[in-house]
N, C-alpha and C positions, 0 to 999 in steps of 0.2 A: 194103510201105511202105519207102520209102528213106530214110537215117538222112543229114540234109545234113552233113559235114564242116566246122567251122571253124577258121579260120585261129588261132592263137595268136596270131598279130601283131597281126594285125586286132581280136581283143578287148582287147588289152595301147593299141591306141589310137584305142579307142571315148572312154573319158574323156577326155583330150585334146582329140578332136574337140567332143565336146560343151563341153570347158568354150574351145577356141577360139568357140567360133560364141557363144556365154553371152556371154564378153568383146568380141564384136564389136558384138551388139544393145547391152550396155550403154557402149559407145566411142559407137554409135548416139546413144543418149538422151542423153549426155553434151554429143555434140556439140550436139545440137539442143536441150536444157535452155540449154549457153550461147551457141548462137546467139539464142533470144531475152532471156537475161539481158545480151549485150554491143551489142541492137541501138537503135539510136539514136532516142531520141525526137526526136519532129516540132515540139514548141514549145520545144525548146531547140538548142544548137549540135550537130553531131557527134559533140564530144567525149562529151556525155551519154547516156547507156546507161539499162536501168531498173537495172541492178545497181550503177549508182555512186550514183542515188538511193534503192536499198535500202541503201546501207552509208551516206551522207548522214541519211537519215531514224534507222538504226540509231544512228550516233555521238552523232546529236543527243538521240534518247533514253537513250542510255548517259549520255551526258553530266551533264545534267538528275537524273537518279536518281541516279549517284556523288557529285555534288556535294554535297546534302544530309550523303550520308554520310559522306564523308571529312570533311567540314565539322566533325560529330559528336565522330568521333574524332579530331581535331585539339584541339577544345575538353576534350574528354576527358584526352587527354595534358598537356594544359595545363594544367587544374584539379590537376594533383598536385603542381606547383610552386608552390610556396606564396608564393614573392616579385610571383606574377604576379597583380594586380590583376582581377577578373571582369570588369572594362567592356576591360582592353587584349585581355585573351583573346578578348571577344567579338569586337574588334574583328577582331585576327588572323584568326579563325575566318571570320568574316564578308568581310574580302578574300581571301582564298587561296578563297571558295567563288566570287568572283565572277571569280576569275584564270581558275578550272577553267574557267568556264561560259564567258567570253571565249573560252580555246584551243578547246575542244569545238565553240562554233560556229562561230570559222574553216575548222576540221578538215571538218566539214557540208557549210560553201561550199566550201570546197575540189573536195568530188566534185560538187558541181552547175556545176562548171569556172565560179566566178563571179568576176571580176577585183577585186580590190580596189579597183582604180582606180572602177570602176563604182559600188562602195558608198559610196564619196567624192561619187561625181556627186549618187549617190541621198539619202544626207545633203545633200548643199547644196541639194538641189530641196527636202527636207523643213524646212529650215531657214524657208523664206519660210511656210512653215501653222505651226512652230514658234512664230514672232514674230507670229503671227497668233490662231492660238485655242489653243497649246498652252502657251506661256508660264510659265501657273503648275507644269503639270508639269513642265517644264525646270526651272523653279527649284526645284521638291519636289526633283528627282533632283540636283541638286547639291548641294544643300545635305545632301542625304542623304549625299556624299564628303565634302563642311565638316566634320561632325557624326564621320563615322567617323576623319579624319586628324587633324583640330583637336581635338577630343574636349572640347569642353565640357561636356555631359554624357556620361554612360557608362550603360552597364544595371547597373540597381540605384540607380541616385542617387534621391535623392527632390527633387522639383521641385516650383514651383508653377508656374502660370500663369494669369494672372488669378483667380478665384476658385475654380481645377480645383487640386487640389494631389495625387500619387501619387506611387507608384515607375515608370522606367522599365524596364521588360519586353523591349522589342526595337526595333530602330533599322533599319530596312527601307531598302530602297531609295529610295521617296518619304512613308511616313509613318514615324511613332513611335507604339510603343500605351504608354499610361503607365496603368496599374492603383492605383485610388483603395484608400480603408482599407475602402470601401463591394463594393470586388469590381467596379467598373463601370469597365470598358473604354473609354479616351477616346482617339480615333485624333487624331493633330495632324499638321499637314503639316509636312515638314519644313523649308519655307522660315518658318513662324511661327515656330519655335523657333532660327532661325540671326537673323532681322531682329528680334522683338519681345523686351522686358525678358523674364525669368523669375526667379526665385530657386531654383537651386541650393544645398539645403541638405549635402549630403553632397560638394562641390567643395572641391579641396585637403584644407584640416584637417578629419580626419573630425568633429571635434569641433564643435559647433553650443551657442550662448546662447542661450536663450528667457528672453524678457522676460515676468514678470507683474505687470501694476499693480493696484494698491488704494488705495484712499482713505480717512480715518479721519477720526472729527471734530474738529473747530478745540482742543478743548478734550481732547484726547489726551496720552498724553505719548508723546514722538517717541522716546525710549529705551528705552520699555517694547516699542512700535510696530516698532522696527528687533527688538532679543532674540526678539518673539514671531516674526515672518518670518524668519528665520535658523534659530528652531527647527523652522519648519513645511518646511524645506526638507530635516533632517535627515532620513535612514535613510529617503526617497524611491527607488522605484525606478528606473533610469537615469540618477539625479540623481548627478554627480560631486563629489567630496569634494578633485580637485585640477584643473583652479582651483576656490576653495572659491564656496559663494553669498553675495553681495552685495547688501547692500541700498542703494538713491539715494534721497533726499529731493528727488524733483523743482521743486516750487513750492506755495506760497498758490494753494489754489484759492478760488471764491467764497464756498464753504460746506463745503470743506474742506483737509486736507494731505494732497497727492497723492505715493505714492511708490510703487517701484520694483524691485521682486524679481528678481532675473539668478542665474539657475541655468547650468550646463553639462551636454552631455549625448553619450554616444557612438551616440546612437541619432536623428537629427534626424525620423526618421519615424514616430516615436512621439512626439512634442511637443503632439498635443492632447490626451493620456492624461494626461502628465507634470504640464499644467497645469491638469489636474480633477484629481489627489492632491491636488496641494498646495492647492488651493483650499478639497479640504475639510477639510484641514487648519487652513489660518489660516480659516478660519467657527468651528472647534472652539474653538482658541486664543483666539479672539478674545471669545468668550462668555464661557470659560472667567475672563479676564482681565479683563472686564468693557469691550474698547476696542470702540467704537460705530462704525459704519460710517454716513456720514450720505448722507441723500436732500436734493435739492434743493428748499427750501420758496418759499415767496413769501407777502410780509408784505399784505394789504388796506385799510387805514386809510378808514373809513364817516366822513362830515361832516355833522354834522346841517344844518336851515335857518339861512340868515343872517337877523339882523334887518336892517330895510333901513337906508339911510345917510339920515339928516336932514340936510338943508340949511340954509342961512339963508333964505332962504324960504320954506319946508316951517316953521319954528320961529318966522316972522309969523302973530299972528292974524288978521288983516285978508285975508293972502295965503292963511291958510289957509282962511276962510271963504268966498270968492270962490272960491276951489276947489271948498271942499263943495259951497256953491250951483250952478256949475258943472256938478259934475257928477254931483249931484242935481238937479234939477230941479222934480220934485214937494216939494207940501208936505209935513209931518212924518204929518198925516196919514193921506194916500194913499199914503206909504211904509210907514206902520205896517200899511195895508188889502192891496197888496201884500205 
């Protein structure tokens, strides 16, 4: 058996060979991995590739998911300065997410080589189905801009509208959710809330007046009436001591004196708590004191029969017995057998 001799050289550039021919196949796959990631789809222009719609598709979900976040921590950083009111914070918060989301989706069309020029056409073609059945969302979505730049309400305000009264929660792109005392969720468009009345009670002065009236009877004394409501106001909770409470003597009512309890309070969304204290308060005081709270009666006056009216000839006897006979007819004694 013959012992083959090798070369030194030749094994010192075995590796090399192998790792040239390794680096070729994967130059190989490289090339042909982005020959179909740079090759052009067929329902879009040239310029479009599948790998400019996977980083299109990518940005646009990146987008979408950062936004939220940074949104987050924007409102976050914000909440520790204390001079900055939670409705401007949200608001901040809430356009710097919609700036992101704006760039992010140009960023998108961008790799789908889409012309802006073209989104202007596409807008103005949408514009006619706009003025057609979309209407009321365009107006939700603008007024949901009114609501956020104008800032008539803010989150947290307490609102009413029509017989719906909460706090507002969150001011959305086309609605508003306002969260009742009940815990129940009232979604409003945001064009009702920019076009129709509402009461704002937490707008400007946080400070809000709730008005309680009562009535007492005619036969009260009106100064014992004011002392005892002034007391029923004291050492309430939420109830302010500056401006202090005031009592109005409104008017003569029919069946009694109607007046007027005006409390202040820092708390306007607790106002129909504030005005069940005090009410069971002055019910206590009011026993207490002996002042009457009166109900609406109504007087009956019952007329017995009239006697009837005598005449001058009703008061002839001649006339009157030509009557009787009249209308009598029978004799005395077939009226009596009758």
């Amino acid at each position: 058996m013959e012992l083959v001799e090798l070369n030194p050289s030749f094994l010192v550039s075995l590796p090399f060979s192998a790792a040239a021919l390794l680096w070729q196949d994967g130059a190989g796959i490289l090339r042909r991995i982005w020959s179909y990631i740079s090759y052009p789809l067929p329902f879009f222009n040239d310029r479009v590739s599948v790998g400019r719609v996977v980083i299109g598709i990518a940005v646009l979900l990146l987008t979408l998911s950062l936004s939220g976040r940074f949104s987050s921590l924007l409102d976050r950083r914000l909440a520790k300065r204390g001079h900055i009111d939670p409705g401007l914070r949200y608001t901040i918060a809430r356009l710097v997410r919609y700036l992101f989301v704006i760039v992010g989706v140009l960023i998108a069309l961008k790799q789908f080589s889409i012309d802006l020029t073209s989104i202007a056409v596409l807008f103005t073609a949408l514009s006619v189905g706009i003025g057609f059945g979309l209407q009321y969302i365009a107006a939700d979505i603008v007024s949901g801009f009114i609501l956020l730049f104008e800032r008539p309400i803010r989150v947290g305000d307490r609102i009413t509208i029509g017989e719906d009264e909460g706090d507002v929660q969150s001011i959305n792109l086309r609605t508003t959710l306002v969260m009742t005392n009940d815990r129940i969720a009232i979604i409003v468009p945001n064009s009702k809330l920019v076009s129709q009345r509402l009461i704002n009670w937490s707008y400007g002065d946080p400070r809000a007046r709730i008005s309680i009236p009562i009535s007492v009877s005619t036969k009260s004394d009106i100064d014992l009436v004011t002392q005892t409501l002034l007391l029923a106001a004291e050492d309430v909770e939420n109830v302010l001591t500056d401006p202090p409470p005031k009592v109005q003597f409104l008017s003569f009512g029919g069946y009694s004196l109607d007046f007027r309890l005006l409390v202040w309070t820092r708390q306007p969304n607790r106002h129909p708590q504030i005005k069940s204290d005090i009410n069971y308060r002055i019910e206590k005081l009011f026993r207490e004191r002996g002042i009457e709270i009166p109900y609406p009666t109504q007087e009956v006056h019952f007329r017995g029969p009239q006697p009837p009216i005598e005449t001058d000839a009703q008061n002839s006897p001649a006339q009157a017995k030509g009557s009787d006979e009249n209308a009598h007819p029978f004799s005395p004694r077939e009226r009596d057998r009758l």
